[in-house]
C-alpha positions, 0 to 999 in steps of 0.5 A: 977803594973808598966807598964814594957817596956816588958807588953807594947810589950806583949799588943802591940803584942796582939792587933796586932793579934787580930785585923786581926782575928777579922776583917777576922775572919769568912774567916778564919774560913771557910778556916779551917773548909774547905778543897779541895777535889780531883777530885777523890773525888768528883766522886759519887751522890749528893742529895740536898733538897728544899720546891719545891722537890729534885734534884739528881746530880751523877758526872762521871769520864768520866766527863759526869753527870746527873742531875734528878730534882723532883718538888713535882708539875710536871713532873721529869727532866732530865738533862745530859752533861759534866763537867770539872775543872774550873780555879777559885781558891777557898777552894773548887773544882770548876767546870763547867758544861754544862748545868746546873740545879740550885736549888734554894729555890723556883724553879728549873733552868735550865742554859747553864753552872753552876760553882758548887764549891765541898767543903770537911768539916773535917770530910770529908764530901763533898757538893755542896753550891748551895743556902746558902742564903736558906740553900740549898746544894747537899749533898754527898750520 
């Protein structure tokens, strides 16, 4: 087979493409596999599950929230404020809330304020990636 000018351009063309997905492919993936949710959206309960217990998290349309944290040693928490939108930009729904209970693989703090991003996958599902190093999410009830 001769290397036409046309075979060249194609293979050229090819390479140009594949070079971008390849490098910023797992972005890519996640932008498509993601979609914003609304702020209506995001209203309801969450449920996230660690080793060390559960945490309950029910977001308001009055942008208030509460936040119940159940070790499985010691005594229930419960944690209540105010969230609003934040100005970051990402695929998800960024928020701020004051305070804020982080849940973490091996224990459960407590912060003057978290930024909790809502991620809404295809089938409509939202979440909250709270600790994806472990696996742990809130996850819509």
């Amino acid at each position: 087979m001769i290397a036409t000018p046309f075979i060249l351009a194609g293979i050229a063309l090819a390479c140009f493409l594949a070079i971008p997905v390849l490098y910023y492919g797992n972005m890519m993936l996640v932008i498509a596999l993601h979609i914003k949710p609304t702020e209506e959206q995001i209203l309801g309960k969450y449920k996230a599950t660690t080793d060390q217990g559960t945490a309950t998290l029910v977001v308001n349309r009055d942008h208030t929230f509460t936040e119940l944290v159940e070790p499985k040693t010691g005594s229930p928490q419960s944690i209540s404020g105010t969230w609003k939108p934040s100005n970051i930009d990402s695929v998800g729904y960024s928020t701020q809330f004051f305070p804020y209970v982080g849940v973490l693989h091996d224990k459960f703090e407590t912060y003057s304020y978290g930024n909790p991003v809502f991620e809404k996958n295809l089938l409509g599902h939202i979440s909250i990636e709270e600790d994806p190093d472990w696996g742990i999410y809130f996850y819509k009830q």
